[in-house]
C-alpha positions in Angstrom: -21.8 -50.3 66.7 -19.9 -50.9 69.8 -21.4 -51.6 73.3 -20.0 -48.3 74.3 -21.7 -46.6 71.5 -24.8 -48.6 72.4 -24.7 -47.2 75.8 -24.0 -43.9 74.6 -26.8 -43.7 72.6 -29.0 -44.5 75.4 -27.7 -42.9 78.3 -25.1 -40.1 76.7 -27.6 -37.1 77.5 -28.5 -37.9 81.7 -24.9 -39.0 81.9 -23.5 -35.2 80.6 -26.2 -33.7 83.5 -24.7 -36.1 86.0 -20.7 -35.1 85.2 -17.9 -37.1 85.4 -17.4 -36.5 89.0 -20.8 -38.0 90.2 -20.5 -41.0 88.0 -16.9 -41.5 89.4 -18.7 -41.5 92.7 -21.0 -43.7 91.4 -18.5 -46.5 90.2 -16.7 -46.4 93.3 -20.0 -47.5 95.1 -20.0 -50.5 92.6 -16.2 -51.4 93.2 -17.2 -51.1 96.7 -20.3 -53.7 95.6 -17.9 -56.1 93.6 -15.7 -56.4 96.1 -18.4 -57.3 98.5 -19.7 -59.5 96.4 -16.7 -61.2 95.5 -15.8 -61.4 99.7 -18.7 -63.5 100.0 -18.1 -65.8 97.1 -21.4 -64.9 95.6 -20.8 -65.8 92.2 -24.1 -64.7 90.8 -24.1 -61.1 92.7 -20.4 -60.7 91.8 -21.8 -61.3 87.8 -24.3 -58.1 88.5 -21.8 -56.1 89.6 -19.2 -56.9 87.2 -22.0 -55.0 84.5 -22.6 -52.3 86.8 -18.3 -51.5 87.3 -18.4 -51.8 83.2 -21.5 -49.8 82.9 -20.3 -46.9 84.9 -16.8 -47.2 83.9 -18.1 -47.0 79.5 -20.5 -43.8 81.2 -17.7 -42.4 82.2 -15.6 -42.7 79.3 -18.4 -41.8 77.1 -19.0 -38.5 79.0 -15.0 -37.7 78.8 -15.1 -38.7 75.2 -12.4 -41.7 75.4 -12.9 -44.2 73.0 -12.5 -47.0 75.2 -11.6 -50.0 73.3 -9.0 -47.6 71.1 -7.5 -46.4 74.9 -7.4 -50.1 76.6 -5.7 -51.6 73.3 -2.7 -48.4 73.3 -2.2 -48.7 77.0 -2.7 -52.8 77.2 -2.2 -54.4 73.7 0.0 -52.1 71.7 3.1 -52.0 74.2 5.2 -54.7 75.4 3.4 -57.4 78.1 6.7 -56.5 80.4 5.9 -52.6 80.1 2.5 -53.3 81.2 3.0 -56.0 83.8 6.7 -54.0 84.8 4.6 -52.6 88.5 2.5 -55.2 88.8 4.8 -56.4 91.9 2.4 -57.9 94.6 0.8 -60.7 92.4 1.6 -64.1 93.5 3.5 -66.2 90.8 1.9 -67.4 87.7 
């Protein structure tokens, strides 16, 4: 089993009643949280919120059926580092 799965299993049914469109609301609060959290250099709130981003983001997935590790390794690991990185233009240097 996967941790999405996991979740699934769990949560899968109040996450259907909720929709996609509240839960996107939802995971914007906890970006909005992270970044916060992350502001302040609070390492240990930034941690919390870090699970809550994934949480809602593997909700969301599961509620759009999108297998989420299968997705993130076409669009991330199964194409060229340069295709991924090619619009990634305002990162400082490396």
């Amino acid at each position: 089993m996967t941790l999405q799965s996991d979740l699934a299993a769990r949560f899968a049914q109040r996450d259907r009643q909720s929709g996609a469109s509240f839960l996107a609301l939802v995971l914007m609060e906890e970006v909005g949280e992270l970044a916060e959290a992350i502001r302040r250099g609070d390492k240990d709130a930034a941690r919390a919120e870090v699970a809550d981003v994934a949480f809602m983001a593997l909700s969301i997935a599961s509620v759009l059926d999108v297998d989420v590790e299968r997705a993130i390794r076409a669009k991330f690991l199964e194409r060229k580092k340069e295709e991924v990185t090619r619009s990634w233009t305002d990162l400082p240097p490396s």
